[in-house]
N, C-alpha and C positions, 0 to 999 in steps of 0.2 A: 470567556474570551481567552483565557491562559491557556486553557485546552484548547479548545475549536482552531483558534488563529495561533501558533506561539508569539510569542513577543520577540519585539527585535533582539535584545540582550539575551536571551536564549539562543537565537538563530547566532551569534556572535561567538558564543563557547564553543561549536563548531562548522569553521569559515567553511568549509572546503564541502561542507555535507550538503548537496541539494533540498532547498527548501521548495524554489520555485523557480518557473522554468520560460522566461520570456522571449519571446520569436518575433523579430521586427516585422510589423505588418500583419502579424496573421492573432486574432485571437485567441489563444490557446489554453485551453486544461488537459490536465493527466489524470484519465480516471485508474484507480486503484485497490487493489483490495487484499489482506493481509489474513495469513492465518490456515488458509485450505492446505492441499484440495481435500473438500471431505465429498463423499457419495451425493449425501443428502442437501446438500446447498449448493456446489461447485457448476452441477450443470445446468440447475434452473438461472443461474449465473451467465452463462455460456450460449446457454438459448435466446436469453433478452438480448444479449448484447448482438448474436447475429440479426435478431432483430430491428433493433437500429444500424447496423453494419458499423459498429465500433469495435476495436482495438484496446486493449487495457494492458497493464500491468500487474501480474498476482503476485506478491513474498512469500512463497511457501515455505511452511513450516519441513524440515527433511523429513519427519516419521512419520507425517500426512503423505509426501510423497513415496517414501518408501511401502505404508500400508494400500495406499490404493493409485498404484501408477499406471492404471488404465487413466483414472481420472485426471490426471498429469497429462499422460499421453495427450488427453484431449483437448489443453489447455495449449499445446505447441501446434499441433493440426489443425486446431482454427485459427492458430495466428498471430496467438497474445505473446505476451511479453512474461518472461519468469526472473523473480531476483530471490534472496536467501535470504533466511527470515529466522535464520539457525535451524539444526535440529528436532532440540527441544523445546522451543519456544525461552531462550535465556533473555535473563535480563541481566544486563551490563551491570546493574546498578550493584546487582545484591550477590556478583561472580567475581574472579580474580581475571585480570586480560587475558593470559592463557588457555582460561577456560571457555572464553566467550572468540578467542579464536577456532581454538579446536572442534568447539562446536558446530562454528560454521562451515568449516574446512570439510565436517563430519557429510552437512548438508550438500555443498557443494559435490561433493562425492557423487551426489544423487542430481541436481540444479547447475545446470552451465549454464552459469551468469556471474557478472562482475558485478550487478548490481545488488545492494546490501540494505537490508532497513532493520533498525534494531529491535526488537520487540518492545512495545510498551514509548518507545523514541526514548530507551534508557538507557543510556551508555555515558561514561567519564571520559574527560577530555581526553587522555592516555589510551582510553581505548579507541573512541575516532582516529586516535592518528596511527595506534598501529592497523587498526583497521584498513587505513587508505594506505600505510607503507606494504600491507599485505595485499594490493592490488584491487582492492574492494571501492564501488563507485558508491557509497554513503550517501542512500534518500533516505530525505524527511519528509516533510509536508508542508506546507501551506494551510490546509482543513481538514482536520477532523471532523467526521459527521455524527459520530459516539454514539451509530447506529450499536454499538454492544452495549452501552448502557440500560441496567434494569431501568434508571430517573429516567429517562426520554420515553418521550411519548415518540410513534410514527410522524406525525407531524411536526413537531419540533425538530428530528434529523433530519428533515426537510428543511426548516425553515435554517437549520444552521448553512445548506447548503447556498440556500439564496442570500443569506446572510451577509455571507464571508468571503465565497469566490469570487474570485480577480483572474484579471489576464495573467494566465501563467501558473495558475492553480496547481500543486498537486494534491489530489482529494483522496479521502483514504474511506474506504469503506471496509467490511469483513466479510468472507463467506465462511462465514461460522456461523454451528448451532446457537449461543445468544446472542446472534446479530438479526437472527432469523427474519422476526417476526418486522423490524426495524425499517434493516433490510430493504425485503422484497415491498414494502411499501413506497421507502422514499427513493430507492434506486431507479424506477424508470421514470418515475414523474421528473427529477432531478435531469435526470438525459434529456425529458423533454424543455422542460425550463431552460436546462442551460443550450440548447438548440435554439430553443427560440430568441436565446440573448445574444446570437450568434457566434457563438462558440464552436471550436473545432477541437476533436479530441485527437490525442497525439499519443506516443508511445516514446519514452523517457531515453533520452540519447544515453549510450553506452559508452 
């Protein structure tokens, strides 16, 4: 539950960073996914989701998009949505703020987007806030599906999904290599479930 849902007192350390995202009247989740673009995952990604004719949000890592910006390319030409996800894949936790600026600033370079998710959702109060005083729209989550977990079984990132989501969800999935296998199992079943719960998937105001 610590993972999958944060708890309210976490969401409290910082106000300002989207956790979840409620639209009066209309059902809504954010599907998302943290980490790409890689070759090998990013488009069977891309295909499912024309599939269902859905909209996502990716956080790309900058040196994923710097090494394969065809596969980037692809991710704006169908339509989704891109935020910074840093360069290097930093964590807040274990960097100085300067460092976990620069980095994304580094990213940005490469991603035009306001929007920010910290790797790992690790970052210190000090750094949220220069984070939003440096123009950055700071998402978290609502659900983790901890499809990268080796402990999860394919079914279980499933059943976290039915689990946990709420109107107003924002759901984090990976297109990465050890999300892989996770992944492509509970990803479209999850679309369908949450379809069938009457859900509308939406793309995270800027």
């Amino acid at each position: 539950m610590l993972i999958e849902q944060p708890p309210i007192l976490y969401r409290l350390l910082f106000p300002r960073s989207r956790w979840r995202i409620r639209v009066p009247g209309i059902k809504t989740v954010y599907l998302t996914f943290d980490d790409g673009p890689i070759p090998e995952i990013t488009p069977w990604v891309l295909d499912l989701l024309d599939t269902y004719q859905i909209k996502a949000t990716f956080f790309c890592v900058g040196d994923n998009v710097r090494k394969y910006p065809e596969v980037y390319r692809q991710l704006l030409e169908r339509g989704h949505q891109t935020g910074n996800h840093t360069f290097h894949h930093v964590q807040g936790w274990k960097n100085k703020t300067s460092f976990l600026l620069e980095n994304a600033q580094k990213a940005g370079e490469l991603i035009e987007s306001a929007l920010f998710r910290p790797p790992h959702g690790h970052m210190r109060i000090p750094q949220n806030k220069a984070l939003h005083k440096a123009g950055y729209n700071v998402v978290m989550w609502d659900v983790v599906t901890r499809d990268y977990s080796r402990f999860k079984t394919p079914e279980q990132v499933l059943q976290n999904v039915k689990k946990y989501t709420r109107d107003g969800s924002i759901i984090v999935f990976h297109d990465s290599l050890k999300a892989e296998k996770n992944m492509k199992y509970a990803l479209p079943r999850a679309i369908e479930w949450l379809q069938s719960e009457g859900y509308t998937f939406a793309l995270i105001p800027q």
